[in-house]
N, C-alpha and C positions, 0 to 999 in steps of 0.2 A: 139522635142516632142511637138503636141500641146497642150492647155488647156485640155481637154478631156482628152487626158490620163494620164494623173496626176491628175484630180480627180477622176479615173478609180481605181488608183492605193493607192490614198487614203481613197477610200471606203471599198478596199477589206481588208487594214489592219486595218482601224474600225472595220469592221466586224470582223476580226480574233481574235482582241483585247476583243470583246465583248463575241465571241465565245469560249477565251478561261476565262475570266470572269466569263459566265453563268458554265464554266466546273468544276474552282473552287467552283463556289458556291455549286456547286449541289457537291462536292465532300466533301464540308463544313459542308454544309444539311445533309449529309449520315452521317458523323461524328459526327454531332452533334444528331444526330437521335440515333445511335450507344451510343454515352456518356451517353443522356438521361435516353435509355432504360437499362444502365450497372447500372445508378444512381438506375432506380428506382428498379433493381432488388434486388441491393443491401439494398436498402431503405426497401422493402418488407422482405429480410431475417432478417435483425436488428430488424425492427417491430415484426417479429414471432419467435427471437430469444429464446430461452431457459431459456437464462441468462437477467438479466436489462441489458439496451445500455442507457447512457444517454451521449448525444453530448454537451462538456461542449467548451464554448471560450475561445481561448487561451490568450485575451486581458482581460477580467474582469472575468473570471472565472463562467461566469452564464451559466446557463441551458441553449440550445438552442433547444433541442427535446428529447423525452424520445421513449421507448417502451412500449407496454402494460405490462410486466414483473415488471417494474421499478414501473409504477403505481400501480399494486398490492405487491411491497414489502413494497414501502415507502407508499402505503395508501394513496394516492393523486389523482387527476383528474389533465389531463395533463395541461389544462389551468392555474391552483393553482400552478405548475414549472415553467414554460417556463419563461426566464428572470428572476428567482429568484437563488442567491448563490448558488454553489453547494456544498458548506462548511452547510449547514441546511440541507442536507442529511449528509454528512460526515463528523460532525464535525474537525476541524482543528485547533489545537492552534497558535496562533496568532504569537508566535516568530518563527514559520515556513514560513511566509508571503506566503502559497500557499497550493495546495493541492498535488500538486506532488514533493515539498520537503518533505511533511509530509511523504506521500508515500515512499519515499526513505528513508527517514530514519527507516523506522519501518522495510521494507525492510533489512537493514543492521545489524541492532539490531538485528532480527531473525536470517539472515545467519550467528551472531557473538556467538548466544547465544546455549545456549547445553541445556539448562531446557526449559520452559514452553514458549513459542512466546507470542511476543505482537499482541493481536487480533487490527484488524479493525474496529471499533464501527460504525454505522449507525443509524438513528436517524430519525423513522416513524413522520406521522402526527401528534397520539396520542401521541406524545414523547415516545412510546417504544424503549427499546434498540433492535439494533439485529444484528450478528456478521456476517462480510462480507469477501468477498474472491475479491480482487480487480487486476484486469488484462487494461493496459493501451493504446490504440491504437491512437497514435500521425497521427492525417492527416497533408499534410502541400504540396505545388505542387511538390516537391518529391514523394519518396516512403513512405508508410503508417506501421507500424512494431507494431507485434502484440507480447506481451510477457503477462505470467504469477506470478502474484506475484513479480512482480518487475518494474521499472520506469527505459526505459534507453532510451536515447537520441537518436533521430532519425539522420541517417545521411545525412546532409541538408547542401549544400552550403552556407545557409544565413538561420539563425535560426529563423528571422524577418518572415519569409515566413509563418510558423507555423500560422496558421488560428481557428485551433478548434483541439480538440484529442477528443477520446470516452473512456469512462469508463465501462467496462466491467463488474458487477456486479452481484456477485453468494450469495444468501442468505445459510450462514451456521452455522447458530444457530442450528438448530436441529442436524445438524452431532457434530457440538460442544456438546450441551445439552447430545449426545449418548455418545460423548467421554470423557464426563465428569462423564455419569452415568458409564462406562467402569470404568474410573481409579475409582471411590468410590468402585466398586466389587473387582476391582484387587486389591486396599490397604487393602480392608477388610476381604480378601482371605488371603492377603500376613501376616495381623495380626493374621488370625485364623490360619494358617498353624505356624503363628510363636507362637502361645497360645499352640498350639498341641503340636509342637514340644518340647516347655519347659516343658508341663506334663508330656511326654515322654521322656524325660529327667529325670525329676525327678523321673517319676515311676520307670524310670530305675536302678537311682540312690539311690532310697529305697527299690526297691530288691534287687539289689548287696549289700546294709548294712543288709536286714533283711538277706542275705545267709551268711552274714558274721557274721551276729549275732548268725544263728544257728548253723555255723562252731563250732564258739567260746562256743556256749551254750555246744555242742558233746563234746568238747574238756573238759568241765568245768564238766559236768556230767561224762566224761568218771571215769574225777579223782577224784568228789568228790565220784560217785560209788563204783570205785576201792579201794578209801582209808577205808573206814569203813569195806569191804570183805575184803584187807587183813590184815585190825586188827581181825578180826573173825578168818579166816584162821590162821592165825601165833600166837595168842595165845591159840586156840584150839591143834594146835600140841606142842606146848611148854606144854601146860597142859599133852596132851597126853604120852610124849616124858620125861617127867621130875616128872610123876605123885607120884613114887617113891623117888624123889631125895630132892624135896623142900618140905617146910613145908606149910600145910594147910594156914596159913595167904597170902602166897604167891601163892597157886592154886587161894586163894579166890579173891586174886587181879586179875589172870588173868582171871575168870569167871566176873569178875569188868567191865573190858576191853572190854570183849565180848557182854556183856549187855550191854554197853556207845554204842558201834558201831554199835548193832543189831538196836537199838533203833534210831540212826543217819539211817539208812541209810533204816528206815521204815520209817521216815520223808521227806526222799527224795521221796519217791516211794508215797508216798500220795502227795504230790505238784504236782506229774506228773499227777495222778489219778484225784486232782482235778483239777487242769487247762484243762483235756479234759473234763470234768463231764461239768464244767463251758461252754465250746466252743459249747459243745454238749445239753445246758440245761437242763441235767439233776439235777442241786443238787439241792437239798432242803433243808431249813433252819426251825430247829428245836428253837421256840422262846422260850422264857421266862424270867419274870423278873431278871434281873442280875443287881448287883453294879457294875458299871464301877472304880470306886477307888479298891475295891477288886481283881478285876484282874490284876490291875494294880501293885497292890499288891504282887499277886502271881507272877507276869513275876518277879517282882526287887528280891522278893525271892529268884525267880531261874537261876539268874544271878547275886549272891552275890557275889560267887566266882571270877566272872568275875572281877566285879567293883574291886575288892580286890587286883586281880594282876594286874590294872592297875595303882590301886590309881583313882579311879575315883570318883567324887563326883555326886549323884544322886539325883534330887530335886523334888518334888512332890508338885504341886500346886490344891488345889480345892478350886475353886469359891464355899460359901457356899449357894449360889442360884441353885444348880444343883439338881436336883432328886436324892434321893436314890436309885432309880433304875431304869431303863428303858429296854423295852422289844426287846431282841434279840437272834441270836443264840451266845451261852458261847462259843463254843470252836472254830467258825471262827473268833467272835472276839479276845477271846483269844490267835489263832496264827496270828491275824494282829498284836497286840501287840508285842509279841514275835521277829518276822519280823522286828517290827520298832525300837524296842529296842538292837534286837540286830545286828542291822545295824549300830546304836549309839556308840554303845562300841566296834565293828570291826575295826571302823574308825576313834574313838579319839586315843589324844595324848597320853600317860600319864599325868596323873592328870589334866585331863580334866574334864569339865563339863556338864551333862545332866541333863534338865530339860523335866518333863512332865507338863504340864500346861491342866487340866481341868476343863471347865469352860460353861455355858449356853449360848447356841447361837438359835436367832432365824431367820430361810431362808425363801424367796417366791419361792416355787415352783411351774412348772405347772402342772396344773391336767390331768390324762390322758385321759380323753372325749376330744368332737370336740372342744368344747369354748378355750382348751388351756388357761384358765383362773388358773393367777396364785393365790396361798393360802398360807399364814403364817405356818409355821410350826416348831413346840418347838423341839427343840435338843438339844445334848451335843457336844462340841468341843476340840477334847482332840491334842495336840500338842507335839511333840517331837522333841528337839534340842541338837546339840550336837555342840563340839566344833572341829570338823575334818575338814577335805579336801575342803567338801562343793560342789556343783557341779555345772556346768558350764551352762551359762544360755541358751545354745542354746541348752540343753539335758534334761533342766526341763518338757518340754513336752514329751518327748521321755522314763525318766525313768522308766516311769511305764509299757511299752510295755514288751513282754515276749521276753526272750531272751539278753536282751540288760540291758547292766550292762555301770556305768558310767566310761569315759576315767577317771575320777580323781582317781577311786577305783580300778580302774584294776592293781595292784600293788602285786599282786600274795595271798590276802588274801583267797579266792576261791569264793565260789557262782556259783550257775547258773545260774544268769538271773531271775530267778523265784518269789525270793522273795518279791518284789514289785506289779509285774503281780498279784499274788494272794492278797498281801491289798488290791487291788484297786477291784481286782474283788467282794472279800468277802463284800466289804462297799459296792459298789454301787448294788449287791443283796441285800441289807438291805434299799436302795434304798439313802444310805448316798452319803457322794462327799470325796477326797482325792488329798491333791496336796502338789505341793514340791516347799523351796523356800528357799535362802539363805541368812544364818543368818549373818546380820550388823554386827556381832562381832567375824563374821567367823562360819564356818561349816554351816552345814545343818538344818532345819525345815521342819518337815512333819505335818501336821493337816490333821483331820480325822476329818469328821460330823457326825451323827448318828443323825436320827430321835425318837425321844422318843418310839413313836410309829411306829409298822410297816408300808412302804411305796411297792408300786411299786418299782424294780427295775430302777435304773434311766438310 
């Protein structure tokens, strides 16, 4: 072979060499053209992305490019990041040495915890606070892995490779802010609904006592009705039946009998009469000046007997600063007295003691115009104690209601319930006050007020 064709023949694998050279390059070229246009397409969706994209380095942890998203959440101009912390948007405590331990851990505390998450705090230009939802995209010459609400290791032959990751950044203060005005409705819901429920509860639980009360009241009326009819009845036929046989002293007793019973059980029939008069406002009160010691007077009179077969001792106090007289109705007061007194001696001991204590008392009451403006007003205060049972303090508001007799008295003495209903009603049409309270040395204390003069009912 001579010269000539051997350089013949090393021209043409020059040429081949170079030919196939330009083939890579240009195969290069396409590829790189390709990567380019992937780059910037990708580069264009993160810039117009929805959420902040901020590309943090994975060696010092600084900003390397933001989104327009990002600069309007944090309030910046992109120039004022670039190269700065990205722990000054996100704050990071320090014993986490980074922002993606920080991430994980709050991460884990969340998926551990059953109550309320640990929010993401973010930290504007102004130093406002504002609550983030943070999703981590690890690039690295790997694969690139996109997760929500959690920081997980990308999987990479050599972790060194890791070049930058992006931060995903959703501002969610306002769905916070919504979910927080949410749960203040729903707690305040869940109280009214539970305020409700306890009144209806109770409401429930004070009709069932007021049905029980009227049960007991029918029960109590039935008998004390029936007792005084058939004392009528059976000494009317004993009369009838015997009017031959016994002697006049002995008819006269039972005509005795029938007048105690007629006269009981026309007492009864007016308490009914007036507690609906009262419900109904119809009564009225016929005033005049009356001695409240004189009535006082007249009830111990008429309950000598009683005192007698108890042995009881009856004590009468007057302050001598009281009026001789003060203007009201005689005989509602008269049967409050009655009422109070003889609640006194139903329910002492033997040889028990009752004191009436009367004495000058002066109240501020309100006036009934608009001012509500309260005024002094001169009264008597007359009080009755006895030394019995006494009643229980969770029934002292309760006694005076109709119907409702106290557990300590309910011991088969009788009553209707009534007795009290009507002191309270007859004083406070006089426009006085009346309440119950137990006596330090045992039994019970009632005091009554009366206005000197007539008042508004109160």
């Amino acid at each position: 072979m001579n010269s000539s064709d051997m350089s013949k023949e090393a021209l043409l694998d020059e040429l081949n060499r170079l030919r196939n050279e330009i083939q890579e390059a240009q195969v290069k070229k396409a590829q790189l053209g390709s990567l380019v246009a992937a780059q910037t397409r990708m580069q264009a969706l993160l810039h117009h992305a929805s959420d902040a994209v901020i590309q943090v380095s994975g060696v010092d942890e600084t900003i390397q490019s933001v989104n327009l998203v990002a600069l309007r959440v944090f309030g910046y101009e992109e120039m004022e990041l670039l190269y700065r912390p990205v722990t000054e948007l996100i704050p990071t405590p320090p014993q986490y040495g980074g922002l993606l331990p920080y991430l994980e851990d709050i991460v884990q505390s969340n998926a551990d915890s059953v109550g309320e998450k640990r929010p993401i705090v973010g930290l504007t230009k102004k130093g406002s606070i504002v609550y983030l939802q943070v999703a981590v995209a690890k690039a690295s010459r790997g694969d690139m892995t996109l997760f929500e609400d959690s920081v997980v290791e990308c999987v990479e032959e050599d972790e060194t490779e890791a070049e930058s990751y992006l931060c995903i950044v959703r501002d969610v203060s306002e769905e916070r802010r919504i979910l927080h005005e949410l749960k203040l409705h729903r707690d305040q819901l869940n109280a009214m609904v539970f305020a409700r429920t306890k009144d209806l509860e109770a409401e429930r639980q004070k009709a069932e006592k007021a049905s029980r009360a009227k049960t007991e009241f029918l029960a109590n009326m039935s008998h004390e009705l029936r007792t005084p009819m058939h004392a009528i009845l059976s000494f009317a036929e004993m009369g009838q039946t015997r009017i031959d046989k016994v002697s006049v002293e002995r008819l006269g007793y039972y005509f005795q009998r029938i007048d105690e019973s007629g006269h009981r059980l026309l007492r009864l029939i007016n308490d009914l009469l007036d507690v609906s008069k009262a419900e109904a406002g119809r009564m009225e009160l016929m005033y005049s000046e009356t001695s409240i010691v004189q009535l006082v007077d007249s009830v111990r009179a008429e309950f000598e007997s009683l005192f007698l077969d108890k042995a009881l001792t009856f004590t009468l106090s007057v302050d001598q600063a009281c009026p001789a007289s003060i203007s009201l109705d005689r005989q509602k007061i008269l049967h409050v007295l009655q009422n109070l007194l003889s609640n006194a001696v139903k329910f002492s001991a033997r040889e028990g003691d009752i004191k009436v204590i009367i004495q000058p008392e002066e109240r501020y009451l309100k006036t009934n115009d608009k001012s509500h403006e309260e005024q002094k007003q001169e009264g008597i205060s007359i009080s009755v104690s006895d030394m019995g049972v006494g009643i229980p303090d969770a029934e002292l508001s309760l006694i005076f209601s109709k119907f409702v007799q106290s557990s300590q008295t309910k011991d088969g003495s009788g009553g209707t319930g009534l007795g009290l209903a009507i002191v309270k009603t007859y004083v406070e049409l006089h426009g006085g006050y009346v309440a119950a309270a137990n006596n330090p040395q045992g039994g019970a204390v009632f005091t009554v007020w009366l206005p000197c003069q007539p008042l508004s009912p109160s």
